[in-house]
C-alpha distance (Angstrom), angle and dihedral (degrees) to the residues before:
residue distance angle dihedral
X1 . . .
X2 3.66 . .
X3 3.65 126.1 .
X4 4.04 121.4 -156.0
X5 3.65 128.8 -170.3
X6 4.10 118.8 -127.2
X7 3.94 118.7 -168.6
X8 3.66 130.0 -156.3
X9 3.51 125.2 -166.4
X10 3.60 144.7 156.9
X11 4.20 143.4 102.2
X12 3.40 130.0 -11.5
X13 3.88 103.9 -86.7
X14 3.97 90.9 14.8
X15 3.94 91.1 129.9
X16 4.04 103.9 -101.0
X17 3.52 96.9 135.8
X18 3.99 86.1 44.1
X19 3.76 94.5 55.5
X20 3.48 93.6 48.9
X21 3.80 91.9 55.9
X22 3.59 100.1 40.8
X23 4.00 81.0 66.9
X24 3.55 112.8 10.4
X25 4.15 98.9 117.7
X26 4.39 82.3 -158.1
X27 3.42 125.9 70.1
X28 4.25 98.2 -92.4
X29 3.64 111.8 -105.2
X30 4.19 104.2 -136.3
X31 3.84 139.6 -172.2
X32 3.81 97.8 -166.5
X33 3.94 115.7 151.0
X34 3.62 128.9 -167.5
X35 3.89 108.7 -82.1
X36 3.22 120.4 -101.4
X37 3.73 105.7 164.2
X38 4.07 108.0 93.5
X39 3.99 95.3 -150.3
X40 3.66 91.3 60.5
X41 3.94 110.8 81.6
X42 4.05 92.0 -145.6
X43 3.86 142.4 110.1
X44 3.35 87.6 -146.2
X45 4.14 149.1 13.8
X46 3.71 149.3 -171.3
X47 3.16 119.2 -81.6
X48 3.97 106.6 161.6
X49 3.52 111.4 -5.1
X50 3.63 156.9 -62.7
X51 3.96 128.8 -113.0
X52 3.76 135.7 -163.6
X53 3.87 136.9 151.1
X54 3.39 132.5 -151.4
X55 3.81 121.2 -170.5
X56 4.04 122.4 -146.3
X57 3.60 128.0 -135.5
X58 4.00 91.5 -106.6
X59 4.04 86.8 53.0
X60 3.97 97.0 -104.0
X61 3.53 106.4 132.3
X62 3.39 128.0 -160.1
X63 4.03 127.9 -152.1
X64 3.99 114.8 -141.6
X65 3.66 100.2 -156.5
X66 4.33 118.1 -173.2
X67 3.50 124.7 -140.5
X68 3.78 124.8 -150.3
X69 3.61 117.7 -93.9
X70 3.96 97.6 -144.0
X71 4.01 114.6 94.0
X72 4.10 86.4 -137.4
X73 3.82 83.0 67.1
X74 3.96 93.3 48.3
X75 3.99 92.6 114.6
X76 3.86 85.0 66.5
X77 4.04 83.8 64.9
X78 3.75 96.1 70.0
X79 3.38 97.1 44.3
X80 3.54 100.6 49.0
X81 3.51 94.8 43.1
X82 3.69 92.0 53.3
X83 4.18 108.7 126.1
X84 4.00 87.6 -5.2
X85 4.10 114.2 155.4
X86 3.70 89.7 -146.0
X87 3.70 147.8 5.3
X88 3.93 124.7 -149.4
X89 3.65 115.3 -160.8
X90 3.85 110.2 -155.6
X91 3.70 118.1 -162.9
X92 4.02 123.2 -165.5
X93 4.18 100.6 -137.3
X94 3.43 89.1 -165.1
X95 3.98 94.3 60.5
X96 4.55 117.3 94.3
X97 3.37 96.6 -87.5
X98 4.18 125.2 3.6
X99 3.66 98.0 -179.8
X100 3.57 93.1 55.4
X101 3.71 89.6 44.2
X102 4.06 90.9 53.2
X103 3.67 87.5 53.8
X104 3.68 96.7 56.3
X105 3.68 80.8 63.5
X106 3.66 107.9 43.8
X107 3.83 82.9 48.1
X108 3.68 84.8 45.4
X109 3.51 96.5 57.4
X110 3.62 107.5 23.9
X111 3.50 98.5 133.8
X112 3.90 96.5 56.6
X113 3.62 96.1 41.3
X114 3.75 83.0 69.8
X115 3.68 94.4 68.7
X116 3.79 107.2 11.8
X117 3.31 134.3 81.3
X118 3.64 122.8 -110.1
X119 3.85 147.1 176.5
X120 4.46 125.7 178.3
X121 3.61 114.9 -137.5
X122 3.57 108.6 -151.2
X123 3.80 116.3 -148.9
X124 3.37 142.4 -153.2
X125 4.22 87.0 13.1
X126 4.55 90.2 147.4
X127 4.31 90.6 63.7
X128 3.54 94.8 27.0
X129 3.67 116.6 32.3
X130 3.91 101.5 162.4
X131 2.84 129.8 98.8
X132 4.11 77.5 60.7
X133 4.08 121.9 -141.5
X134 3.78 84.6 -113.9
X135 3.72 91.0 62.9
X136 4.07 99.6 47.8
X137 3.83 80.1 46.8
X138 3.95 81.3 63.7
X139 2.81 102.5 36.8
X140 3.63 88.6 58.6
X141 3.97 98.7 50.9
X142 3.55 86.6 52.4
X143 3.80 80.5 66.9
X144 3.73 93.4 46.9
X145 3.67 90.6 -108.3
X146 3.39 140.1 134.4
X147 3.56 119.4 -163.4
X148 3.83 132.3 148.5
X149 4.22 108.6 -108.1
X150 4.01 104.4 -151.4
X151 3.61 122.8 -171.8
X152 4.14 105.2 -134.2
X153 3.38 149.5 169.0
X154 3.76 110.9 -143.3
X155 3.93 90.2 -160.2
X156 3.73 92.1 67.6
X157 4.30 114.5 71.9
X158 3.68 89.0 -147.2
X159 3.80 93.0 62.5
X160 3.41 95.4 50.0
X161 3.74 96.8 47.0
X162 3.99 83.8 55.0
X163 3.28 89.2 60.0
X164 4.06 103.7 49.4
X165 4.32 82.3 37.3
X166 4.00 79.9 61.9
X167 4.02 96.0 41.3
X168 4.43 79.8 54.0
X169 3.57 94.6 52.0
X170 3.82 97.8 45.1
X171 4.49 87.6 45.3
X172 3.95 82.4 40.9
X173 3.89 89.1 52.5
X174 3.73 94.2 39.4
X175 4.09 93.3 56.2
X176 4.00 90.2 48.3
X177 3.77 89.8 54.3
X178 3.65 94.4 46.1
């Protein structure tokens, strides 16, 4: 059995913990507090991590893990994303400014985006379609990158399998051009 490590990241309020429920197959493992930060319209956020598992058919299993959202947290990212297959960025489009919040990610996790694959789920996209996918898409080969921009709703189990189905194909891409 193999095990492989899947990282979600993003905002404050972006949906990681809701991901990993809508397909964790365990009860998710959370580290939520009480919020205490009045610019953040929650009860409650993130203050170590999330944890899920779901299991293949071959018996691989693969752990979703969920960073915090808050920037004072940001040493959390490296450690968690230590030896991940994958990263998923999820951005809230209905949050001040989403291109700015992508960056603080891609800056964020520069280093891995180098060697691991990666896909941003944009949320939220129906009420609040501007910024448009077309402009994270630039905003993203101004950064020499090129990552696939999804619209998704982290509540639904189909759209978050989409997402990991993509993370596959790029990892499945990346070993056949090895």
């Amino acid at each position: 059995m193999n095990e492989y490590k899947l990282v979600f990241t993003g905002t404050t309020g972006a949906g990681k913990t809701t991901a990993i429920n809508a397909i964790s197959e365990t009860a998710t493992i959370v580290t939520d507090v009480a919020n205490t930060d009045p610019t953040l319209a929650k009860a409650s956020t993130t203050v170590g991590l999330d944890f899920g598992q779901i299991n293949l058919a071959n018996g691989d299993r693969v752990r979703l893990f969920g960073t915090p959202g808050q920037s004072r947290f940001d040493f959390m990212w490296k450690i968690l994303v230590k030896d991940a297959f994958g990263l998923i960025i999820l951005i809230d489009n209905s949050r001040p400014a989403p291109l700015e919040d992508l960056e603080v990610y891609l800056n964020g996790f520069s280093h891995e985006l180098q060697t691991t694959p990666c896909v941003i789920g944009v949320g939220r996209t129906e009420a609040y379609p501007n910024p448009s996918l077309d402009d994270f898409s630039i905003k993203l080969e101004n950064q020499n990158l090129t990552l696939p921009v999804i619209p998704v709703d982290v509540r639904r189990a189909e759209d978050v399998t989409m997402l990991i189905d993509i993370l596959m194909a790029q990892a499945e891409a990346d070993l056949i051009n090895a």
